[in-house]
N, CA, C and O atoms as CSV, one atom per row, in Angstrom:
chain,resi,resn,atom,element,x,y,z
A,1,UNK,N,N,0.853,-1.186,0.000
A,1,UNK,CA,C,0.000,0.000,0.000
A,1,UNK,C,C,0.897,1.248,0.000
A,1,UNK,O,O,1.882,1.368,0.729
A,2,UNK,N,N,0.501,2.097,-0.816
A,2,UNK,CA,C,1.730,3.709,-0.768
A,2,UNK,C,C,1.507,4.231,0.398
A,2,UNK,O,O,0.685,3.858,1.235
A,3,UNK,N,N,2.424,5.310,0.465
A,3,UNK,CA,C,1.700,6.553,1.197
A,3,UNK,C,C,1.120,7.068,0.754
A,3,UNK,O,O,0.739,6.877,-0.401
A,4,UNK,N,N,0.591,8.516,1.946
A,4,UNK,CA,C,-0.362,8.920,1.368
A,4,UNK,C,C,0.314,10.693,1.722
A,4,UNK,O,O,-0.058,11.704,1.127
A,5,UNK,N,N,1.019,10.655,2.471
A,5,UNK,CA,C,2.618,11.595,2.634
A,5,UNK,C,C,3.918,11.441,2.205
A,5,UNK,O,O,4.646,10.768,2.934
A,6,UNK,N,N,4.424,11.943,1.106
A,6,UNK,CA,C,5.835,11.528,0.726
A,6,UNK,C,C,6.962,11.831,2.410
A,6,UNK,O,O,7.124,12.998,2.765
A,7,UNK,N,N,7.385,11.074,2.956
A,7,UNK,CA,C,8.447,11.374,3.975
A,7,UNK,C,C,9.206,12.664,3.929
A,7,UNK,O,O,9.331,13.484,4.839
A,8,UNK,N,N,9.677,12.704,2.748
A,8,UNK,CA,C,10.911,13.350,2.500
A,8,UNK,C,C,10.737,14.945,2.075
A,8,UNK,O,O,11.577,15.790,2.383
A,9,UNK,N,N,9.585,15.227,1.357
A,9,UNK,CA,C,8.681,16.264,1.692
A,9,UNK,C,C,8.108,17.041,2.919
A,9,UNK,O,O,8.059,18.214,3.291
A,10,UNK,N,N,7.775,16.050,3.283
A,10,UNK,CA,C,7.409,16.700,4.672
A,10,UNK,C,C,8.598,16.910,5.527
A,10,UNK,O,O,8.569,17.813,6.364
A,11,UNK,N,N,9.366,16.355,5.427
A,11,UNK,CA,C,10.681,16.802,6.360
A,11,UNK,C,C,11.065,18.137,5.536
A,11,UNK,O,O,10.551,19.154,5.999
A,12,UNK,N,N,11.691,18.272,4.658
A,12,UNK,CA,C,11.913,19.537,3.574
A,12,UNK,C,C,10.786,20.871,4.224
A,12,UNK,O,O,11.305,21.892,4.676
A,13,UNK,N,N,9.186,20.714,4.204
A,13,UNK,CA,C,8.795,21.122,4.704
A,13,UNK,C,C,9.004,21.681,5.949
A,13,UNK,O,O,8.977,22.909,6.029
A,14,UNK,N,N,9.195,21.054,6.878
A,14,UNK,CA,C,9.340,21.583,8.370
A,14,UNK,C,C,10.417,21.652,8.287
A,14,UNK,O,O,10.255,22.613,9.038
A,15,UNK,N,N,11.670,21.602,8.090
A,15,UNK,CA,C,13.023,22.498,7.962
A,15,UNK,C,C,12.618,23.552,7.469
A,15,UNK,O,O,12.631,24.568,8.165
A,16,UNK,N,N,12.138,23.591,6.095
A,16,UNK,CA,C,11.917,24.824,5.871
A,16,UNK,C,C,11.178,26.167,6.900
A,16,UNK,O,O,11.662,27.255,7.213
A,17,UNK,N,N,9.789,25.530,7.249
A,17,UNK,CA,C,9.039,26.138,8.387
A,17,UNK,C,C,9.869,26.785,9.409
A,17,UNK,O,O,9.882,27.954,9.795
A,18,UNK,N,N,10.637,25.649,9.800
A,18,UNK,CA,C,11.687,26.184,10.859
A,18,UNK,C,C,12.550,27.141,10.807
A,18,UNK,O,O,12.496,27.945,11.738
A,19,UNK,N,N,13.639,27.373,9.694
A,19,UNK,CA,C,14.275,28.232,9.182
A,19,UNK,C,C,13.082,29.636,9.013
A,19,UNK,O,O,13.169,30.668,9.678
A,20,UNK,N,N,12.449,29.472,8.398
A,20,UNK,CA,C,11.184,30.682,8.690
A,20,UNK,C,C,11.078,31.152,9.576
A,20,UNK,O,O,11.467,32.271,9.910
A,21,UNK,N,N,10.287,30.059,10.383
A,21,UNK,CA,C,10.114,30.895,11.715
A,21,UNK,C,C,11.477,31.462,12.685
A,21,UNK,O,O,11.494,32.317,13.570
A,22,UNK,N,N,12.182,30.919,12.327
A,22,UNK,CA,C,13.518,31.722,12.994
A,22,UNK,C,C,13.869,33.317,12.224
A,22,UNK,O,O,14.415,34.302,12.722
A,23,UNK,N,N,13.518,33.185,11.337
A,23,UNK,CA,C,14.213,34.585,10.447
A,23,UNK,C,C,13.127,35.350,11.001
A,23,UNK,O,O,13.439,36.345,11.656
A,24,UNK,N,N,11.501,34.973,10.811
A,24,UNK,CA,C,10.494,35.863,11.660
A,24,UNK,C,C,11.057,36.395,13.124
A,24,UNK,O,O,11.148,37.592,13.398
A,25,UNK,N,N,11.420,35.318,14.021
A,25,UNK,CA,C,11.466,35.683,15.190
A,25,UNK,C,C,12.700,36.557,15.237
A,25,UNK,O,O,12.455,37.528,15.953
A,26,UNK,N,N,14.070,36.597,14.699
A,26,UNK,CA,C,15.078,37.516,14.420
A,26,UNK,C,C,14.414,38.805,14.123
A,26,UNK,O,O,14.613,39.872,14.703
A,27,UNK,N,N,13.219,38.458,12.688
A,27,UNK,CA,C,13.020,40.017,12.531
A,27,UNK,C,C,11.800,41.001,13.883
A,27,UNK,O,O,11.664,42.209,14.077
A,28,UNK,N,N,11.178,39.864,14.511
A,28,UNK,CA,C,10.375,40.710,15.302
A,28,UNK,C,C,11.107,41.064,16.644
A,28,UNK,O,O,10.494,41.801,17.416
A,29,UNK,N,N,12.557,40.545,17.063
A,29,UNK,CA,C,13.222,40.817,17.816
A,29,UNK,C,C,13.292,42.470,17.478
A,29,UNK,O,O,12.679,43.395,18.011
A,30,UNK,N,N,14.398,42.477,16.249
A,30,UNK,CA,C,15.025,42.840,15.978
A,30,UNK,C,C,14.496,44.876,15.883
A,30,UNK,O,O,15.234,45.837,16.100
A,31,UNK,N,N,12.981,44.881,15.481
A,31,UNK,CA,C,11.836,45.407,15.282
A,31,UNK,C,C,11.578,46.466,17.136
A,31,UNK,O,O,11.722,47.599,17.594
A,32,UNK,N,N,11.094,44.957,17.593
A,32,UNK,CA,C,11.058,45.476,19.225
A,32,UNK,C,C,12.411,46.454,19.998
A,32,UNK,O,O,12.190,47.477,20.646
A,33,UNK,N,N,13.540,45.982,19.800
A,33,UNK,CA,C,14.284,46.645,20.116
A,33,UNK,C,C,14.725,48.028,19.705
A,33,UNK,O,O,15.316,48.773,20.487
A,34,UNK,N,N,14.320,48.479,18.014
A,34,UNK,CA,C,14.405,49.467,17.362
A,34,UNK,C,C,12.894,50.484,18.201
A,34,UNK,O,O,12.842,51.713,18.237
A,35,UNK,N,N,12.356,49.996,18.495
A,35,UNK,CA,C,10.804,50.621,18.886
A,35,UNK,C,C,11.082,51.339,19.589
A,35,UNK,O,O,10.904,52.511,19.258
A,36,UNK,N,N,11.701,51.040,21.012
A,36,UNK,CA,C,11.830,51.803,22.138
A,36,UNK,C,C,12.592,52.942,21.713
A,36,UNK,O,O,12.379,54.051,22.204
A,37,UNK,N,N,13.812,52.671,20.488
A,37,UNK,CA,C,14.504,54.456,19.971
A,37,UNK,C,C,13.743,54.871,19.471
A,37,UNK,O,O,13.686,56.056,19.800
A,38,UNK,N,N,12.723,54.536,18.517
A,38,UNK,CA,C,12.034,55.651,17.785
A,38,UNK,C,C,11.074,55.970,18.145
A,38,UNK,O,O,10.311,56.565,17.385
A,39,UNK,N,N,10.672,55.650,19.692
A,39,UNK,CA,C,9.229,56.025,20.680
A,39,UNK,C,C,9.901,57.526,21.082
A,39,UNK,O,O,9.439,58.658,20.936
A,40,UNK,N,N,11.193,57.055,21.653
A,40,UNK,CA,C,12.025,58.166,22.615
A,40,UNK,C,C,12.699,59.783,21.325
A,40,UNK,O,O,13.209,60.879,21.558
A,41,UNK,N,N,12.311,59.061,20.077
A,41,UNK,CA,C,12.905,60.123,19.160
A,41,UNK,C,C,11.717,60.733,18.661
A,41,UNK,O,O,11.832,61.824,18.102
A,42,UNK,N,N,10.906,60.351,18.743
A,42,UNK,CA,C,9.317,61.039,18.232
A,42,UNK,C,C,8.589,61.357,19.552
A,42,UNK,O,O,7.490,61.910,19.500
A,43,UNK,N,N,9.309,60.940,21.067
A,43,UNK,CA,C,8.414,61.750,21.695
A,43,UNK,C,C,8.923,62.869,22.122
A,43,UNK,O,O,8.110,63.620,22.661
A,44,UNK,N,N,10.589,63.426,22.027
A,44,UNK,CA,C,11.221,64.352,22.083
A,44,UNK,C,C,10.671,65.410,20.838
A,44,UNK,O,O,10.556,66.629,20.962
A,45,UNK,N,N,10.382,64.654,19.680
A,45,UNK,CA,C,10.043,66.135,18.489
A,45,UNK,C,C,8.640,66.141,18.854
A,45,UNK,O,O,8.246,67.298,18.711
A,46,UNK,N,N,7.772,65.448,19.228
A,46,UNK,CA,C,6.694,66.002,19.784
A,46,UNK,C,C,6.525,67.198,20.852
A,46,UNK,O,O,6.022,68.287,20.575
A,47,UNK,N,N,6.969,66.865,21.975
A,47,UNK,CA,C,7.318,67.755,22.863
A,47,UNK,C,C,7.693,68.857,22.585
A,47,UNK,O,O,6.961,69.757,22.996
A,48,UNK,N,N,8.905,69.261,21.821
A,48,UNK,CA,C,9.606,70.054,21.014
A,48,UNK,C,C,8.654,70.847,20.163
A,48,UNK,O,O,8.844,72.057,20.295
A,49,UNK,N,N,7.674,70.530,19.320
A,49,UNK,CA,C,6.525,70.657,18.495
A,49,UNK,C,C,5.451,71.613,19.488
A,49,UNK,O,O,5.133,72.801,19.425
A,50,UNK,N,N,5.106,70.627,20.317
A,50,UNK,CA,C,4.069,71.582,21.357
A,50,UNK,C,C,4.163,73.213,22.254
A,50,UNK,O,O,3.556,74.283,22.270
A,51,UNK,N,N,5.332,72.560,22.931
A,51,UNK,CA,C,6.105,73.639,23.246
A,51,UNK,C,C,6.089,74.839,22.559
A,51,UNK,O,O,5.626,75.813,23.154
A,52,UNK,N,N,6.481,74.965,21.478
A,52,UNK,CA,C,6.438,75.936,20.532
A,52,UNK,C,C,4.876,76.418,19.964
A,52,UNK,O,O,4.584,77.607,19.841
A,53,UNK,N,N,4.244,75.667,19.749
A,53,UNK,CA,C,2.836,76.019,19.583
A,53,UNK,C,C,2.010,76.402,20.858
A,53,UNK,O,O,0.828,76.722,20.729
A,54,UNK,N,N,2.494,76.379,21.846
A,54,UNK,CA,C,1.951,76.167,23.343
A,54,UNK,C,C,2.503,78.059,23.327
A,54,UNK,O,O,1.755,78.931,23.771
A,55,UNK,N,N,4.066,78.409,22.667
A,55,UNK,CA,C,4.388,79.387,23.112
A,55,UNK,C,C,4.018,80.491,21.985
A,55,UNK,O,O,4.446,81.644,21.958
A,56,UNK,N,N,3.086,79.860,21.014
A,56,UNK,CA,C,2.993,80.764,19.696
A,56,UNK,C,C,1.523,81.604,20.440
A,56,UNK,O,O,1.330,82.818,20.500
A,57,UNK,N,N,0.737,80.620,20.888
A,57,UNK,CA,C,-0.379,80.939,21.232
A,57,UNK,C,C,-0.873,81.589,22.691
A,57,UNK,O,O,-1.900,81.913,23.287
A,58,UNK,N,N,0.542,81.553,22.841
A,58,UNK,CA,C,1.223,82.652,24.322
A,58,UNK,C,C,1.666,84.023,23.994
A,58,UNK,O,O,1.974,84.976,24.710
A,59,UNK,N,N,1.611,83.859,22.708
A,59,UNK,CA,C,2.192,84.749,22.374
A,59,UNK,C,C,3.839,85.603,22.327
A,59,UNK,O,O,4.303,86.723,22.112
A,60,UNK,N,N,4.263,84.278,22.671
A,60,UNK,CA,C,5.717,84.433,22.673
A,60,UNK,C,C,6.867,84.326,21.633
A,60,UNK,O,O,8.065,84.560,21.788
A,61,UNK,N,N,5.924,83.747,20.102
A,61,UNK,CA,C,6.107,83.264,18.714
A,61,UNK,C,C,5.647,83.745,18.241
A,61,UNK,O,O,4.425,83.676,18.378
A,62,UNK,N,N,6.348,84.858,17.049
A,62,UNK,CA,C,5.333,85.069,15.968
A,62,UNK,C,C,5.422,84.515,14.610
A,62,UNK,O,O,6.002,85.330,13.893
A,63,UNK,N,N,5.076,83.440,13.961
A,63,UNK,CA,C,5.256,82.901,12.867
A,63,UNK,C,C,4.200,83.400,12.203
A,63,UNK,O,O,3.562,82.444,11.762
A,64,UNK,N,N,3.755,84.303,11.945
A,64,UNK,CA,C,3.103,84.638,10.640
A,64,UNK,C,C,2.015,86.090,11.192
A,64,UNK,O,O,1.021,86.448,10.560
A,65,UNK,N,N,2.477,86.706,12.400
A,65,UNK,CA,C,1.593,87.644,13.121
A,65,UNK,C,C,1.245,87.191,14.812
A,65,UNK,O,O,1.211,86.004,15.136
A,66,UNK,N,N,1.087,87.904,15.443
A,66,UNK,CA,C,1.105,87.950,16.680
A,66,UNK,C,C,-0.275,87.267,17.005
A,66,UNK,O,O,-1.342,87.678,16.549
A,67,UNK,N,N,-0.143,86.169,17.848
A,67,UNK,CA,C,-1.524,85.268,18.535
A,67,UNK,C,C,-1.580,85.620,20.000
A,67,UNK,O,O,-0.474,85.744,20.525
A,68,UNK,N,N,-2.510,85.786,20.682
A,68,UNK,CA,C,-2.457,86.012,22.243
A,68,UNK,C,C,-3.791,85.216,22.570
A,68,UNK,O,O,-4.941,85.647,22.661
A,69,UNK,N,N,-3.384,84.147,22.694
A,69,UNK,CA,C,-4.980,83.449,23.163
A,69,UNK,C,C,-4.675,82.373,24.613
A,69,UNK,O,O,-4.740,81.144,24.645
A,70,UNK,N,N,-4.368,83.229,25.612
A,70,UNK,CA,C,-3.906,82.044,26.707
A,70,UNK,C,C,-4.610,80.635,26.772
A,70,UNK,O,O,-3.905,79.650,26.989
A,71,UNK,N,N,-6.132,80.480,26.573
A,71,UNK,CA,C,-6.610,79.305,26.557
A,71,UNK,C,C,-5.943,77.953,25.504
A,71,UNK,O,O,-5.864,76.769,25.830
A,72,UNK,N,N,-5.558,78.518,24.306
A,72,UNK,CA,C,-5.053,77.882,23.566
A,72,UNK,C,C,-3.526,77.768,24.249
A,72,UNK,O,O,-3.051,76.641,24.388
A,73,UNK,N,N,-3.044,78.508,24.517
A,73,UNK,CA,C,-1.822,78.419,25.206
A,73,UNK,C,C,-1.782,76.969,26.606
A,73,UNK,O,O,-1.153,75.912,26.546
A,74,UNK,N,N,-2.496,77.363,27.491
A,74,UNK,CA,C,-3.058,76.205,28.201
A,74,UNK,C,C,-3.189,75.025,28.046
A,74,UNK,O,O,-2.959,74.242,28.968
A,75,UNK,N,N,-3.655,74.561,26.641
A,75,UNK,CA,C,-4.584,73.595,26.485
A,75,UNK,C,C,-2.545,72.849,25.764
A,75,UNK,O,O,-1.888,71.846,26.040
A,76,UNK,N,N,-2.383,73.695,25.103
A,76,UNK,CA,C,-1.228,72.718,24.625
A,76,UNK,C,C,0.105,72.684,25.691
A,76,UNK,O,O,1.052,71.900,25.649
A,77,UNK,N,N,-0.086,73.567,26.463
A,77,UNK,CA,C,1.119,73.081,27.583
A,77,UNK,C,C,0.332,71.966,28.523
A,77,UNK,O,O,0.999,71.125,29.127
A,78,UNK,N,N,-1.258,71.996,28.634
A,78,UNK,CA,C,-1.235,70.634,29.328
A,78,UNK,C,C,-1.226,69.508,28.556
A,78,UNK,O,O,-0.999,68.408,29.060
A,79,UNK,N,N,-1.458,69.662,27.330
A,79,UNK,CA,C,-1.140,68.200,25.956
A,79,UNK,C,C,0.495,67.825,26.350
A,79,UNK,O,O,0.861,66.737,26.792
A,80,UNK,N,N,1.242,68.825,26.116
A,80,UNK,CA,C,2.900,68.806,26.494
A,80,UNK,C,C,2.852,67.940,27.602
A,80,UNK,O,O,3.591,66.960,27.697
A,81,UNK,N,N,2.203,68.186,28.254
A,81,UNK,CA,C,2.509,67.677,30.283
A,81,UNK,C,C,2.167,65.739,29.904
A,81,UNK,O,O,2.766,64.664,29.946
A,82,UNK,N,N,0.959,66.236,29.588
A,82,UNK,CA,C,0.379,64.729,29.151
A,82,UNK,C,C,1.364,63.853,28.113
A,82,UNK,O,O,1.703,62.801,28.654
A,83,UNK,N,N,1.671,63.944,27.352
A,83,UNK,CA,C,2.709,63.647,26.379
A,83,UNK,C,C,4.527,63.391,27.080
A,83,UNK,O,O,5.132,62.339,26.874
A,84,UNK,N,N,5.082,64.460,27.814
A,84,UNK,CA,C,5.905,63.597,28.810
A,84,UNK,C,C,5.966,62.702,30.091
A,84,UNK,O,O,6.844,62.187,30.783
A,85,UNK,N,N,4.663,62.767,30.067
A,85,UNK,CA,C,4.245,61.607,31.135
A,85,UNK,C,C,4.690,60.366,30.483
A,85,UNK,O,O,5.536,59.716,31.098
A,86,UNK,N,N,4.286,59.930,29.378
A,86,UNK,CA,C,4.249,59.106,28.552
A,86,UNK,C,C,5.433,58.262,28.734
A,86,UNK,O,O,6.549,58.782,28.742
A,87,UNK,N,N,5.261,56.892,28.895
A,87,UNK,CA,C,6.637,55.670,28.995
A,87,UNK,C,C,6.255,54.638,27.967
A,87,UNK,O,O,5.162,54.101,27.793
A,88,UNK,N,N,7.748,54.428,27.123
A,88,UNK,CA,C,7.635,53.400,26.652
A,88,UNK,C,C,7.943,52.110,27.353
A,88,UNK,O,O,8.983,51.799,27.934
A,89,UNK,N,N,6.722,51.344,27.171
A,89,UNK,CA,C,7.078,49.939,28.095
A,89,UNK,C,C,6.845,48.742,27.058
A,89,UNK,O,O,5.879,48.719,26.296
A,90,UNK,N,N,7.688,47.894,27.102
A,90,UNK,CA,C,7.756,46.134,26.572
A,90,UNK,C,C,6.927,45.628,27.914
A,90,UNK,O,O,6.679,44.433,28.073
């Protein structure tokens, strides 16, 4: 009676699988560890970002004419506050 699985296939197969899933798990390592720099580099130009809009609308910036609206001023220094609270965690 034959098979109804060639052996030698299926081994080929799961080597292969295996080798896969290793290059996956390398790349999602590899991924995770890059995350935590580019959390900490985009939450510095954020910050950086607010700040300045926090101080445009303070009136302490004039990019295109003078703004004096303390509420708006407010609202983005407490976004700022909220935003360095912020932790990256695994």
């Amino acid at each position: 009676m034959g098979q109804i699985i060639n052996t030698k296939e299926l081994i080929d197969l799961l080597l292969d699988l295996a080798k896969f899933e290793h290059l996956l798990k390398d790349r999602l390592t590899e991924i995770v560890h890059r995350k935590s720099k580019v959390w900490k580099e985009d939450k510095k130009r954020i910050e950086y970002c607010l700040f300045e809009v926090s101080e445009f609308f303070a009136g302490n910036r004039d990019w295109a004419g003078k703004q004096d609206q303390p509420d708006m001023a407010e609202y983005f220094k407490k976004f700022l506050g909220a935003i360095e609270k912020f932790e990256y965690k695994r």
